[in-house]
Structures are given as C-alpha cells and as structure tokens.
C-alpha positions as CSV (number, residue, x, y, z in Angstrom):
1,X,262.7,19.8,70.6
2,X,264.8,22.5,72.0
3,X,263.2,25.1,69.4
4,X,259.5,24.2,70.1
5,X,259.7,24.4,73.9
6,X,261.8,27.9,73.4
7,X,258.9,29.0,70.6
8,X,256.2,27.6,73.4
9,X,257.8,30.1,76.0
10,X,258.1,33.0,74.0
11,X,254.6,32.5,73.2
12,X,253.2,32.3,76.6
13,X,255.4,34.6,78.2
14,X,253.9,37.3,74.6
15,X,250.4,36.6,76.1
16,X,250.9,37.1,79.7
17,X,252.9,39.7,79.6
18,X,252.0,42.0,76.5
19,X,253.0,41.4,73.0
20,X,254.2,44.9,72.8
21,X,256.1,44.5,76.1
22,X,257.7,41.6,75.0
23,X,258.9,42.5,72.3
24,X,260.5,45.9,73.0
25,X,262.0,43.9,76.2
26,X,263.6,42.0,74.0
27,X,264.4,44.7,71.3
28,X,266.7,46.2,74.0
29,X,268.3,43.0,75.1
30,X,269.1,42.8,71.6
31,X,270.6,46.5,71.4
32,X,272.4,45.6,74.8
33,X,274.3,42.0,74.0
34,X,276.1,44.5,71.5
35,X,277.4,46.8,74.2
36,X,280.5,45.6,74.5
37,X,281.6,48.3,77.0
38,X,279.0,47.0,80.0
39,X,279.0,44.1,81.8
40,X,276.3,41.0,81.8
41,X,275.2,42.6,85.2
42,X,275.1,46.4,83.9
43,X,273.2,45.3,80.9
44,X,270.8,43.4,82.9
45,X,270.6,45.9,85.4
46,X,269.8,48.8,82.5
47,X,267.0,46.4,81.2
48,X,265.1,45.3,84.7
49,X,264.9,49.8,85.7
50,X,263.6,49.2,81.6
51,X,261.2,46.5,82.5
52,X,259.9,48.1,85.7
53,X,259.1,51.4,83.9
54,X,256.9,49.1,81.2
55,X,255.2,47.5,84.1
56,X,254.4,50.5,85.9
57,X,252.6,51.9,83.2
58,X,251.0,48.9,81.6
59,X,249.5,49.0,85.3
60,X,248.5,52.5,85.4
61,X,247.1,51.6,82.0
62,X,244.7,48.5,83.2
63,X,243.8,50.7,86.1
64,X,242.5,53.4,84.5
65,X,241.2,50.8,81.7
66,X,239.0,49.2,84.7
67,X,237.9,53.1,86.2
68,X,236.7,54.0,82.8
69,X,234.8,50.6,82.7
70,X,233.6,50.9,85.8
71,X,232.5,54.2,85.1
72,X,230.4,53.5,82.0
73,X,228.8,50.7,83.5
74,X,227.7,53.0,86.2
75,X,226.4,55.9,83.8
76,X,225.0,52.8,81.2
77,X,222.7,51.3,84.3
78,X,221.6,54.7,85.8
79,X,223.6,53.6,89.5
C-alpha cells in the first residue's frame, strides 16, 4: 500500500511540477544523500537555491510561452 500511495505522489507531484524538473530534483538529491561530508541541512539547503533556480526559469519560460501566444493570436486575427 505504502508503494502505490508513494508511486501516486511521484506521479502527481511529475505532472504539476514538470517531468523534467522532477526528475533532475531528484537526480541531485540522489548525488547529494552520498555526500557524506554535508549535513542533512546543507544538502537540503544546496537543493532548495537548486530548486528555486528551476522554478525561476520554468516561469520565465511559461511567460514568454504565453507573450509569444499572445502575440500570434494578435497577428492571426488582424488586432
């Protein structure tokens, strides 16, 4: 049961946040739990300033993904 409400989580948390964001979240949490030299908090610290960075572009990304829409739509309806 414990392994089907863990694959249901990945799975949701894949779609809301970005398959590719996901996963190389969790490629560097992976690269981190064998860092034996930093703490829980460093590691976790190193992966949130990780984290933020992906976030910030993914929304620069959707931003300029709506702009160009926006754009087109205007141009494609003679506005």
């Amino acid at each position: 049961m414990k392994a089907l409400l863990l694959a249901t989580a990945i799975s949701a948390f894949r779609m809301y946040i970005g398959g590719g964001v996901f996963d190389r979240i969790a490629l560097l949490v992976e690269s981190m739990d064998a860092e034996f030299a930093l703490s829980g908090q460093e590691k976790m610290a190193a992966v949130l300033v990780f984290a933020k960075g992906e976030f910030s572009a993914l929304s620069s990304t959707l931003i300029r993904a709506v702009v160009e829409l926006a754009l087109i739509r205007l141009k494609g309806t003679g506005q």
